[in-house]
C-alpha positions as CSV (number, residue, x, y, z in Angstrom):
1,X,10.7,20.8,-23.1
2,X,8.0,18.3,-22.2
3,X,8.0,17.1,-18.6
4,X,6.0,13.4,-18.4
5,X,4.9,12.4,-14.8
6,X,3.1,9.2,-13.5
7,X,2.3,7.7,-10.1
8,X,0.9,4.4,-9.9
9,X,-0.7,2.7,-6.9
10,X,0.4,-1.0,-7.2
11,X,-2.1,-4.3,-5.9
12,X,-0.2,-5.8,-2.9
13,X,0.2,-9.2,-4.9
14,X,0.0,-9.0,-9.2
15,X,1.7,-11.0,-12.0
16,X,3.2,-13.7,-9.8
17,X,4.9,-10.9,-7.5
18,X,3.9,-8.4,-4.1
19,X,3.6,-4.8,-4.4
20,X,7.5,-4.1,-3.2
21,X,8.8,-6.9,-6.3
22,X,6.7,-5.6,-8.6
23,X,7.8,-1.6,-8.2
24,X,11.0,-2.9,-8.0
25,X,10.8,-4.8,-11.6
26,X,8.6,-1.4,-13.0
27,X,11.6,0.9,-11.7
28,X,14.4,-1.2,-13.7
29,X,12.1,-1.5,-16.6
30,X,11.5,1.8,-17.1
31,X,15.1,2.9,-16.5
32,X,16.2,0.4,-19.2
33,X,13.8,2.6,-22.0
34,X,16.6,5.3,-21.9
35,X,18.9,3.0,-24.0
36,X,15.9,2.1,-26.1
37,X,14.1,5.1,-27.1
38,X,15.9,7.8,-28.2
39,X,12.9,10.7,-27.7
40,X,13.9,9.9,-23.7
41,X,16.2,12.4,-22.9
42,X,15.8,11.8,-19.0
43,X,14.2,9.7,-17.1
44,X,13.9,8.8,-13.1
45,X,12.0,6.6,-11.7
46,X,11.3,6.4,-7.4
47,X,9.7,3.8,-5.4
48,X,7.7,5.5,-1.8
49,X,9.2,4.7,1.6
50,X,6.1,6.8,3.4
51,X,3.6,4.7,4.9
52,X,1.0,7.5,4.3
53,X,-2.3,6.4,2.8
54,X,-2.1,9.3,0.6
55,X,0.9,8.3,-1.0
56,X,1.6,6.6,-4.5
57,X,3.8,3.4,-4.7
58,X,5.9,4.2,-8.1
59,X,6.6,7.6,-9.5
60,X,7.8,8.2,-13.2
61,X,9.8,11.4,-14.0
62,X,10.5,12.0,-18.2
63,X,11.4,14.2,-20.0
64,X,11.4,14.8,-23.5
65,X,12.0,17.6,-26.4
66,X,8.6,17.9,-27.4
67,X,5.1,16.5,-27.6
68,X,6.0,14.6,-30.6
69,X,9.0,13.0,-28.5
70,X,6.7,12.0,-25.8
71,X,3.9,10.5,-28.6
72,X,7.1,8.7,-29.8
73,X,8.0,7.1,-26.4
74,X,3.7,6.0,-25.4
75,X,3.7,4.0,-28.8
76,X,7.8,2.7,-29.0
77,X,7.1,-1.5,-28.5
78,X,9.5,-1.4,-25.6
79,X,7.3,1.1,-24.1
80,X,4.2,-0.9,-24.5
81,X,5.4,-3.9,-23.4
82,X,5.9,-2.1,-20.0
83,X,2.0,-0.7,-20.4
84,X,0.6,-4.2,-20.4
85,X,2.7,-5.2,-17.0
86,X,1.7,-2.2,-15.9
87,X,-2.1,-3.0,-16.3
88,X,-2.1,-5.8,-14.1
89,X,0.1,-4.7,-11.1
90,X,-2.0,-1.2,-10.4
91,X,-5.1,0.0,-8.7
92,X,-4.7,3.9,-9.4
93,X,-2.7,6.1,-12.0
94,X,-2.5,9.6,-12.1
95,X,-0.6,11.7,-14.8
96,X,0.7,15.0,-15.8
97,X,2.2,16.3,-18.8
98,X,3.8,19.7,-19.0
99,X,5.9,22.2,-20.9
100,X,8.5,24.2,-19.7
């Protein structure tokens, strides 16, 4: 199994929305790929409540059957629809991918 995580820091104002509408719109759009893309076999998706300055904004938990599944999912047009609002809402993204 391939584990898929990202955090994103988001700008405080982006795409006609502030940082806490804008993580909000990213969590539900994310969520709704698990009906879309059938590589997804979970997915989670958790907005930070600490004020730390260390801390991320948005973080992205997937999982998927194998590296193939997760190619599958980056370049699914649903997906990269999300990739392009993505690109204007964030300062900082940091990823893992892992099998376990």
């Amino acid at each position: 199994m391939i584990k898929h995580i990202v955090m994103w820091r988001l700008k405080d104002e982006a795409a006609g929305g502030t940082k806490e509408e804008n993580a909000r719109r990213l969590k539900e759009s994310l969520e709704s790929l698990k009906d879309k893309i059938e590589s997804l076999k979970a997915i989670e998706v958790g907005i930070n409540y600490n004020p730390s300055p260390a801390a991320f904004d948005v973080v992205l938990y997937s999982e998927f059957d194998n590296e193939e599944g997760l190619q599958a999912y980056q370049n699914h047009p649903e997906h990269l629809k999300i990739v392009d609002f993505v690109g204007e809402i964030r300062t900082d993204r940091a990823v893992v991918d892992y099998e376990s």
